[in-house]
C-alpha atoms as a printed R data frame, in Angstrom:
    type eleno elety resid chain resno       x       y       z
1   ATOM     1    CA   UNK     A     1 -32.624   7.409 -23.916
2   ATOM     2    CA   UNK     A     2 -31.172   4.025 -23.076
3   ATOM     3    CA   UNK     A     3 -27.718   4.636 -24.495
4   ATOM     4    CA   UNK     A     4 -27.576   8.220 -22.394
5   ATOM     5    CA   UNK     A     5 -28.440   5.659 -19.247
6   ATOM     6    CA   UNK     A     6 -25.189   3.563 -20.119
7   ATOM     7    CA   UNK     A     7 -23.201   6.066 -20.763
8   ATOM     8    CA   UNK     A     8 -24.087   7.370 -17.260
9   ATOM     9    CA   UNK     A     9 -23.451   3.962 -15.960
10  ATOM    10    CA   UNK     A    10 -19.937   3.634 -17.508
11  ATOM    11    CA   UNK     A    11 -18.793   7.123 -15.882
12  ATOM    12    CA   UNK     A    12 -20.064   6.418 -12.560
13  ATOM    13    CA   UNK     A    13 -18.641   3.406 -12.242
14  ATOM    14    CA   UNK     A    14 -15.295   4.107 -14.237
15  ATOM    15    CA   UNK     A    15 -15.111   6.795 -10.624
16  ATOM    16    CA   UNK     A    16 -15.470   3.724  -8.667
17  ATOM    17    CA   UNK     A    17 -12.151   2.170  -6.757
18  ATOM    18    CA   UNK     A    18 -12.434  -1.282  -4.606
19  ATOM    19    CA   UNK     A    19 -15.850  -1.826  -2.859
20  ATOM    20    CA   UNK     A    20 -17.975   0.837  -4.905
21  ATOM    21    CA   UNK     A    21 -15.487   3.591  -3.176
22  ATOM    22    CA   UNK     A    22 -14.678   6.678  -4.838
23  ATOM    23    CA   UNK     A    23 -11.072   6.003  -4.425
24  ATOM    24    CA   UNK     A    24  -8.946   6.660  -7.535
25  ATOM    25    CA   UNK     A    25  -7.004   3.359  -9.180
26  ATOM    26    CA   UNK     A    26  -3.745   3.606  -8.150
27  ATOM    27    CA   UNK     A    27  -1.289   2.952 -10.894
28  ATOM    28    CA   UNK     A    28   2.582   2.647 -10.302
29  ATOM    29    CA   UNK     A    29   5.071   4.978 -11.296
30  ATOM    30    CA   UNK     A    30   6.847   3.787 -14.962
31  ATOM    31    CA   UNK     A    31   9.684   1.290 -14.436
32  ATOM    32    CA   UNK     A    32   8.686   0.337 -11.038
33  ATOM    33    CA   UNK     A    33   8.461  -3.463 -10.728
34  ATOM    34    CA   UNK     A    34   7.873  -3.827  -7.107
35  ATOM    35    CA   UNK     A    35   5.230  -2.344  -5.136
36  ATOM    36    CA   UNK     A    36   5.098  -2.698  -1.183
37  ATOM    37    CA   UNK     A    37   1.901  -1.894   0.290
38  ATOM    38    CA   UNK     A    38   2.008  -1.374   4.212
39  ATOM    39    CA   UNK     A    39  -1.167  -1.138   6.047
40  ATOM    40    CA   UNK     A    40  -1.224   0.274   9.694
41  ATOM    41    CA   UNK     A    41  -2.556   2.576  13.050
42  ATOM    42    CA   UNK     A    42  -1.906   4.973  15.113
43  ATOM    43    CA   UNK     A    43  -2.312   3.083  18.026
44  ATOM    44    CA   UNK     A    44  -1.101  -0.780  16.734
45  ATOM    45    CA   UNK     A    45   2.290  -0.988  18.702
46  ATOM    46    CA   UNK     A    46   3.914  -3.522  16.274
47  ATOM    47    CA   UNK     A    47   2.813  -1.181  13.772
48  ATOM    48    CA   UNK     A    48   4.686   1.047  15.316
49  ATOM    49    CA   UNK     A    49   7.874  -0.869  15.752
50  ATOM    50    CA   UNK     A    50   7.870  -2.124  12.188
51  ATOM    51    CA   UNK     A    51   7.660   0.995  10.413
52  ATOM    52    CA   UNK     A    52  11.019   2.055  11.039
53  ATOM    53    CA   UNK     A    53  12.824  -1.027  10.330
54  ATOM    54    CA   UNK     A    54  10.983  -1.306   6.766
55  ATOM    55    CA   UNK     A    55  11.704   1.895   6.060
56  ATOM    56    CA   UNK     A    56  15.251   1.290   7.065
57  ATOM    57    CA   UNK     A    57  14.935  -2.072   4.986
58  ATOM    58    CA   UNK     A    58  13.663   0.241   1.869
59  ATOM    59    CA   UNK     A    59  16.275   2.822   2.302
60  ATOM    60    CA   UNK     A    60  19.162   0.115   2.320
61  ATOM    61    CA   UNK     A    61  18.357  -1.054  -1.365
62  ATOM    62    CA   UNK     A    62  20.953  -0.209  -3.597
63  ATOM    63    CA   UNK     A    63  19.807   2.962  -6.703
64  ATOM    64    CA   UNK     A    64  19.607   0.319  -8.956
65  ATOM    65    CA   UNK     A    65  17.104  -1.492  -6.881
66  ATOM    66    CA   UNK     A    66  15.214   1.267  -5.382
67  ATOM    67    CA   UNK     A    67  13.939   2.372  -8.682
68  ATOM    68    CA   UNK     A    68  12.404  -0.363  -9.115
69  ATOM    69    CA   UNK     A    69  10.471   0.195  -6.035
70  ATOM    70    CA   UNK     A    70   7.240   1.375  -4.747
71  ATOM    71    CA   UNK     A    71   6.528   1.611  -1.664
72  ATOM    72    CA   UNK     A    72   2.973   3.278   0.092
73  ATOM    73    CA   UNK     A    73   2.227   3.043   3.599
74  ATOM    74    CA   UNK     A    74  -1.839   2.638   4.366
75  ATOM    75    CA   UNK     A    75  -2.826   4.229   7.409
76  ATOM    76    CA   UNK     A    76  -6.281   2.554   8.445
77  ATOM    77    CA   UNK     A    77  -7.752   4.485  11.508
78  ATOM    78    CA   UNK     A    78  -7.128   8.433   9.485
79  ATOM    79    CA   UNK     A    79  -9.175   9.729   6.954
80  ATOM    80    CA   UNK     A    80  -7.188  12.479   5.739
81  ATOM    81    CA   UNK     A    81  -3.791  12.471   3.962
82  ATOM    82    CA   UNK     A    82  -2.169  15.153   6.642
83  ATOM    83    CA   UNK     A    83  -2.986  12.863   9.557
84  ATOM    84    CA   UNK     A    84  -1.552   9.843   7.942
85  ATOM    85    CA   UNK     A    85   1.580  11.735   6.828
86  ATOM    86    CA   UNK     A    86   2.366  13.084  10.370
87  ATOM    87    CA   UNK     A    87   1.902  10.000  12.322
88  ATOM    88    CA   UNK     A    88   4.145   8.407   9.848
89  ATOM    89    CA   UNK     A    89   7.067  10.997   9.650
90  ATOM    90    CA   UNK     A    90   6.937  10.840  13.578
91  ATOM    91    CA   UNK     A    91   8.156   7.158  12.660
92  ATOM    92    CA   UNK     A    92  10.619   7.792  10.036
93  ATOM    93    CA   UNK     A    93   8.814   6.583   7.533
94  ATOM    94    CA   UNK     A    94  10.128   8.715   4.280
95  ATOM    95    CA   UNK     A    95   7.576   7.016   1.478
96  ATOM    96    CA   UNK     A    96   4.331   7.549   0.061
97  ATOM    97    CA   UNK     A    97   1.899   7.718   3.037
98  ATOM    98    CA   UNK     A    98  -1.801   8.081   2.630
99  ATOM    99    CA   UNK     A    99  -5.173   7.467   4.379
100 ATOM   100    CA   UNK     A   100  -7.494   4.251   4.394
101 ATOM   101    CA   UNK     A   101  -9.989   4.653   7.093
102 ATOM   102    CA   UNK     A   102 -11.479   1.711   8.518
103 ATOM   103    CA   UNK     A   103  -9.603  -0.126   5.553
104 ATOM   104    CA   UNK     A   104 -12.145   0.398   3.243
105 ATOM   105    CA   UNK     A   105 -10.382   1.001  -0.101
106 ATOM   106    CA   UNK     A   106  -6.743  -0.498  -0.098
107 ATOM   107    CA   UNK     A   107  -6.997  -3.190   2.449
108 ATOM   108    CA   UNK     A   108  -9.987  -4.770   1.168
109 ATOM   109    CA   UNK     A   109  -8.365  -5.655  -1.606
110 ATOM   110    CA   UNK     A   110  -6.593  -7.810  -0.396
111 ATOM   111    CA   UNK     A   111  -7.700  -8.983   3.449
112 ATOM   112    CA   UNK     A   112 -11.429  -9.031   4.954
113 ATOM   113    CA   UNK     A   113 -12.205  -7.042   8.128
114 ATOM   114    CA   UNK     A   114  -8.941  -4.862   9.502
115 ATOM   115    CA   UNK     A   115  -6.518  -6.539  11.283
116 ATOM   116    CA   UNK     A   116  -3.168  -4.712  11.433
117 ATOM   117    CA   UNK     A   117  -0.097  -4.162  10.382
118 ATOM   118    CA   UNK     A   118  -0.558  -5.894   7.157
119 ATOM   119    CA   UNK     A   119   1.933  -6.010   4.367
120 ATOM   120    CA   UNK     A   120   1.612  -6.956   0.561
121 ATOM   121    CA   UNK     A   121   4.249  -7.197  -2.315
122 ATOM   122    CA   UNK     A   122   2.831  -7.093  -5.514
123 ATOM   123    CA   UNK     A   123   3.727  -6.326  -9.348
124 ATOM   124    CA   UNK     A   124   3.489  -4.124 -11.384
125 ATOM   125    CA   UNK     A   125   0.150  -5.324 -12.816
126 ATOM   126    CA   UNK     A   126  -1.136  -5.543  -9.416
127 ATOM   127    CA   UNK     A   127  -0.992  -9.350  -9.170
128 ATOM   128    CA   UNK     A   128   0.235 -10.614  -5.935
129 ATOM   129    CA   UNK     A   129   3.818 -11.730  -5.544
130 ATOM   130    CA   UNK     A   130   4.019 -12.380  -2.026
131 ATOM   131    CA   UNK     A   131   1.644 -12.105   1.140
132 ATOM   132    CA   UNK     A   132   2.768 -11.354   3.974
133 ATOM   133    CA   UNK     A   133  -0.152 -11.928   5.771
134 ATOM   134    CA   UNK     A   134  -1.147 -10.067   9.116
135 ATOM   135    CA   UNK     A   135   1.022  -9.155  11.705
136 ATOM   136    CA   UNK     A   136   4.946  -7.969  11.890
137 ATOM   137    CA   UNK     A   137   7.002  -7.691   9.426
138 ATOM   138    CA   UNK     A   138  11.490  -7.527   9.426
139 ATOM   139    CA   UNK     A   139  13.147  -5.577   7.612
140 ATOM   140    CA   UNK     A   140  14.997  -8.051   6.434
141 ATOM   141    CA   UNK     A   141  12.261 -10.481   5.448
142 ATOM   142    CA   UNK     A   142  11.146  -7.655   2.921
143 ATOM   143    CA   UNK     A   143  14.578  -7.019   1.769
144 ATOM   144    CA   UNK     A   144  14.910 -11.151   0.856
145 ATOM   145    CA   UNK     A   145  11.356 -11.289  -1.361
146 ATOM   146    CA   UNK     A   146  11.815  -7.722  -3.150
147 ATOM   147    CA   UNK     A   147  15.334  -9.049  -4.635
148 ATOM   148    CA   UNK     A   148  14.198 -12.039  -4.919
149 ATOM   149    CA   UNK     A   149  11.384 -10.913  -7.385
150 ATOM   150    CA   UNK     A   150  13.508  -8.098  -8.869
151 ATOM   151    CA   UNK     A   151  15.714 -10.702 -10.238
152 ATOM   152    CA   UNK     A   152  13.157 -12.536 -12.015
């Protein structure tokens, strides 16, 4: 009886993402080095005058680089996958998009509470290579730290 109640135990919480969430572990693609994680809102206006400069940043890696890239976009105040892809193809933005409402899942892996926009470079283990911190980002800033650790 005791070993069926751990083998429950391992499945429910082998289901179990940051904070107890159902969210699934994300792993990166193979031979991606470099993951960018970009957390933002609908209605956060440097959100929404970063996103296009990233993704212009992102876009103006060279092949070489680029596939060694990740790069997810975290939309906090959505819960569904459609919203979060249509606010950010109004904005250009041409990578993985996906929901994390009220920054339960993604974000709080990294930051308490939900202040936005929040960016995040890591490997890809999932160690941290470089925090941004809260608040705007340049396109050019991002360009400087993903070479920098792609060369290492």
């Amino acid at each position: 009886m005791l070993r069926n109640y751990y083998f429950l135990l391992i499945l429910v919480l082998a289901g179990c993402g940051a904070n107890g969430s159902k969210a699934p572990v994300e792993l990166p693609p193979a031979g991606k080095k470099v993951i960018f994680k970009s957390f933002g809102a609908t209605f956060c206006v440097p959100c929404i005058e970063e996103l296009p400069e990233l993704n212009s940043a992102l876009k103006s890696l060279s092949s070489a680089e680029s596939s060694q890239v990740q790069a997810k976009l975290y939309v906090t105040d959505v819960s569904t996958e459609s919203s979060a892809e249509a606010w950010a193809s109004k904005l250009g933005w041409t990578f993985e998009v996906g929901p994390d409402y009220r920054c339960r899942d993604e974000y709080a892996k990294y930051w308490s509470g939900c202040t936005i926009p929040g960016n995040i470079l890591l490997d890809a283990n999932g160690n941290v290579l470089k925090n941004f911190g809260i608040g705007k980002l340049s396109g050019e800033r991002l360009v400087s730290e993903i070479r920098k650790h792609l060369l290492q």
